[in-house]
C-alpha positions in Angstrom: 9.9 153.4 27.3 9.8 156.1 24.9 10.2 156.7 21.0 13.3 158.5 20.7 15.1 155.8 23.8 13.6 152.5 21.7 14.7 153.8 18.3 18.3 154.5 19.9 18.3 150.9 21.6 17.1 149.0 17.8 19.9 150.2 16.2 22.4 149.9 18.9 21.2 146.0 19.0 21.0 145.7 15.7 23.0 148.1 13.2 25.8 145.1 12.5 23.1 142.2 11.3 20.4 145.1 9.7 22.6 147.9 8.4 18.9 148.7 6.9 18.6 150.2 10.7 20.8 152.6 10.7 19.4 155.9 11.4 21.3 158.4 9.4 19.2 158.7 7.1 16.0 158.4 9.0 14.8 155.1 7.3 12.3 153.8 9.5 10.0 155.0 11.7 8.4 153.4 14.9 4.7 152.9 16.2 4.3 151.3 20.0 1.6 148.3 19.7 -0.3 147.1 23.2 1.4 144.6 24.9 1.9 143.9 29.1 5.3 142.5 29.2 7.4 143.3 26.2 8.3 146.4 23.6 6.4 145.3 20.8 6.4 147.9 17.9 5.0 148.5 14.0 8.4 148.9 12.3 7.8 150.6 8.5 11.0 151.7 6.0 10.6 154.6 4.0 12.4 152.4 1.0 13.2 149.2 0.3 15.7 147.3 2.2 17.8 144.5 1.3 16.6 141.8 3.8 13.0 143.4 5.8 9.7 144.0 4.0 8.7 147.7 3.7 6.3 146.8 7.2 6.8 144.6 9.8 6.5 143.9 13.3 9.7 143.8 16.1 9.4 142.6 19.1 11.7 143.6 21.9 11.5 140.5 24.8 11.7 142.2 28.2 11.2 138.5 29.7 13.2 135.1 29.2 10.8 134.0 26.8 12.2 134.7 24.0 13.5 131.2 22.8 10.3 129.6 23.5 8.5 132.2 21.6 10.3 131.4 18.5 10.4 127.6 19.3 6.6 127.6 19.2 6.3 129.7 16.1 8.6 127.8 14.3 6.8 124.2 15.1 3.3 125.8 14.1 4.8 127.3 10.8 5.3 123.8 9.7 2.1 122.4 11.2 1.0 125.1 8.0 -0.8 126.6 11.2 -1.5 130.4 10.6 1.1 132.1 12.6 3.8 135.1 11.3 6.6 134.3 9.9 10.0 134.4 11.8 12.1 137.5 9.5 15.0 137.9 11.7 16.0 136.8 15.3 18.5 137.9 17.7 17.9 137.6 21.3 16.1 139.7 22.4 14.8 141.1 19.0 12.5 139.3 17.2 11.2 140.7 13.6 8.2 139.3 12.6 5.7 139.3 9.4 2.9 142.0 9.1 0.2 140.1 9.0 -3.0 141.6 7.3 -6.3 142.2 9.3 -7.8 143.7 12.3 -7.2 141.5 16.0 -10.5 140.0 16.8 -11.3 141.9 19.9 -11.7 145.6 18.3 -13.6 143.8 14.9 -16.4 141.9 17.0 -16.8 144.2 19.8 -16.7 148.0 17.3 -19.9 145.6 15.7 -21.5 145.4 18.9 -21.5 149.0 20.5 -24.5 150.2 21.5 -26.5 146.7 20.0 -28.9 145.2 22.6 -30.1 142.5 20.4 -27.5 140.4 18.3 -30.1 139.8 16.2 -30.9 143.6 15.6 -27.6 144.1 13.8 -27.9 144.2 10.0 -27.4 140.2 8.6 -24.0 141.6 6.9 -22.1 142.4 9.6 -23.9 139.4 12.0 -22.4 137.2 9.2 -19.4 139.3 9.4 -19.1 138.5 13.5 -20.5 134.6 13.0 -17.6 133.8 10.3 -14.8 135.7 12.7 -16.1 133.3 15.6 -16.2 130.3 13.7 -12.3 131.0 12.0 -11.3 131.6 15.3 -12.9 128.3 16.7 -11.3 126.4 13.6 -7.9 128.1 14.5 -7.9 127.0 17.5 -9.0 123.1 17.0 -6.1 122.7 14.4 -3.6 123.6 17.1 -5.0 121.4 19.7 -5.6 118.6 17.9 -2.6 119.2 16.1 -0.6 119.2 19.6 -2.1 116.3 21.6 0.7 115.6 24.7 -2.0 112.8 26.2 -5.2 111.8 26.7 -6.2 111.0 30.6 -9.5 110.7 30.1 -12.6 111.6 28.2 -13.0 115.1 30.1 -9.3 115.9 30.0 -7.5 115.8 26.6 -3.7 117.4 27.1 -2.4 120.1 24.6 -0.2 122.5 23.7 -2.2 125.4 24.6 -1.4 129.1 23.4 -1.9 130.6 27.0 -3.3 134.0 28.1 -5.6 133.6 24.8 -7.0 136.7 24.7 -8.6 138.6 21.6 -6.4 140.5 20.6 -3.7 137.9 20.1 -5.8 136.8 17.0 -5.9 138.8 14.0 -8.5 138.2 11.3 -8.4 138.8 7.4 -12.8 140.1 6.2 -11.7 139.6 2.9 -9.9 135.8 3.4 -11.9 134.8 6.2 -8.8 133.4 7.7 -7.3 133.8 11.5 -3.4 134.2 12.7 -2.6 133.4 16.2 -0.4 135.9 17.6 2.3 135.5 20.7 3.0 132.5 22.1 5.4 133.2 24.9 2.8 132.3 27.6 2.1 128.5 25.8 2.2 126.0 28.0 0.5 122.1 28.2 -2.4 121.3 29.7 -6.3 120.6 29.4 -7.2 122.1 26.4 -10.1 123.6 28.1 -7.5 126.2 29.5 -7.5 128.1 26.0 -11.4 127.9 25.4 -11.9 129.6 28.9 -9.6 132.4 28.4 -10.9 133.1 24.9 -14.4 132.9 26.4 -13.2 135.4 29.3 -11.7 137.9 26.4 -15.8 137.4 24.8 -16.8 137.9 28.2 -14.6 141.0 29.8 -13.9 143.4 26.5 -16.3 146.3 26.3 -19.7 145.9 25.8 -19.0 143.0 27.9 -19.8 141.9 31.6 -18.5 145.5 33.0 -20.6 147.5 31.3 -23.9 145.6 30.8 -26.0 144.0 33.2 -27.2 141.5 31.0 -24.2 140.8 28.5 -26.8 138.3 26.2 -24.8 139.1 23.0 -21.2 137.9 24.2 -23.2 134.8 26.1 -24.6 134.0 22.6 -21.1 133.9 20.7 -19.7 132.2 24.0 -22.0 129.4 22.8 -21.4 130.0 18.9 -17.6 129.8 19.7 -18.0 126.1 22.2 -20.3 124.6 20.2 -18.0 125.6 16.4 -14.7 124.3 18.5 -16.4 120.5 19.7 -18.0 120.5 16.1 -14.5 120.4 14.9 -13.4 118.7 17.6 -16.0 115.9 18.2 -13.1 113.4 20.4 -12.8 116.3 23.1 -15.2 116.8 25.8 -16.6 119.6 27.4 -16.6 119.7 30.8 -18.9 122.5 32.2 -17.9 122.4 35.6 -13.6 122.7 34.8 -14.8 125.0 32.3 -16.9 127.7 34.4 -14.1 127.3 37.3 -11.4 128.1 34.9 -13.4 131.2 33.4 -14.2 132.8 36.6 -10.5 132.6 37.6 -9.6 134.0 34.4 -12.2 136.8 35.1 -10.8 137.5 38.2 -7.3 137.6 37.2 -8.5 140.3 34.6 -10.0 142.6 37.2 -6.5 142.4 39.4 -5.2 143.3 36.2 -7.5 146.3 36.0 -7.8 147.3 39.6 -11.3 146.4 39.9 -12.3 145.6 43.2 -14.5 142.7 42.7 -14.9 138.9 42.8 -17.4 137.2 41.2 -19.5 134.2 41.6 -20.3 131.6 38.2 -24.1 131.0 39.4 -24.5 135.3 38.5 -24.1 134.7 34.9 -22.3 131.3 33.4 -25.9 129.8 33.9 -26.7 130.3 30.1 -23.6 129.4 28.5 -24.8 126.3 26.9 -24.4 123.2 28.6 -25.3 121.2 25.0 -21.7 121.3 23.1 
């Protein structure tokens, strides 16, 4: 959907509970952000308004998942989890905070371009990448261990887990050192090895990754930095390699469907040195 028809559907939706939206004076303007499913946009006033911040984000739900979206937000927010702040909602609009940072995806893998070695990088930014890794490993223990549905057995600890935890549904603050998890409209329960495996997959599949290098050693190595940071926080919950490599090459090949790559892949061509010591 275009500019000009989202802008006219915002204030249509919106102009009796945020008068601020009104466009006669051309008080906002509008920047499309990625997403697969919904109209998710940058929303930034040219003045102050009585009820929004000057930036924030709005979310425009093109599924039914609105309610449980906010339902999820709103449990984590007092869990004092790191999430955005609900502004305003009205189904299907959802107004959320601007949170401050870049999503993990484009600050780990920008670091990694064109690097063979991880160890060749400069020790700034490898410290820069290590303490992304490990905020994003801490981020996600507290919401597992925070969420425990049940415990069946050693291997299989139940969760609340985010769901299609990719990347760039994470946003991290350099200066704080701090993570937000972003969208939680896929969350579902389950083993908790269901978010470490996709999370691992976005490591795995984002460029330079597995389908551009032969030998993708530098995302194997913070595969392992990101397993063994998690079970270091989380020393209860087991690892199970075997759940875990299945889950992580469906994940993979869900991502190439995605992405029209005409491929399936086998775990013994590269999950062989992911470490098997967490």
């Amino acid at each position: 959907m275009e500019l000009l028809e989202l802008r006219k559907e915002i204030i249509s939706g919106l102009k009796q509970e945020l008068p601020e939206l009104v466009d006669k004076f051309n008080h906002f303007l509008l920047q499309k952000l990625p997403s697969k499913q919904n109209s998710v946009l940058l929303l930034t006033f040219n003045k102050e308004t009585e009820s929004l911040p000057r930036l924030c984000i709005l979310k425009i739900f093109r599924t039914e998942n609105a309610d449980k979206e906010v339902e999820i937000l709103t449990k984590l927010k007092k869990q004092n989890l790191l999430v955005p702040e609900i502004l305003f909602y009205k189904k299907p609009y959802l107004i959320l905070e601007k949170v401050d940072g870049i999503n993990a995806c484009d600050y780990i893998n920008d670091k990694l371009i064109g690097v063979e070695d991880f160890n060749d990088l400069e020790e700034i930014t490898r410290q820069e990448i290590l303490l992304c890794i490990k905020s994003l490993a801490r981020w996600v223990s507290k919401l597992h261990t925070n969420n425990i549905i049940s415990r069946e057995n050693d291997s299989e600890m139940i969760v609340l887990n985010k769901g299609d935890a990719r990347l760039r549904d994470f946003i991290f603050n350099p200066q704080t050192g701090i993570v937000y998890g972003m969208d939680f409209e896929d969350a579902l329960e389950g083993n908790h090895l269901i978010d470490i495996s996709w999370i691992c997959c976005s490591l795995l599949d984002t460029n330079p990754g597995i389908f551009e290098l032969n030998d993708p050693r530098n995302k194997i190595e913070l595969i392992n930095l990101f397993l063994k940071s998690y079970y270091n926080k989380n020393p209860s919950f087991k690892f199970n390699f075997s759940y875990f490599a299945e889950k992580l090459i469906d994940n993979l090949n869900i991502v190439m469907r995605r992405r029209k790559i005409n491929l399936s892949l086998d775990k013994r061509d590269f999950i062989r040195d992911i470490s098997k010591e967490v």
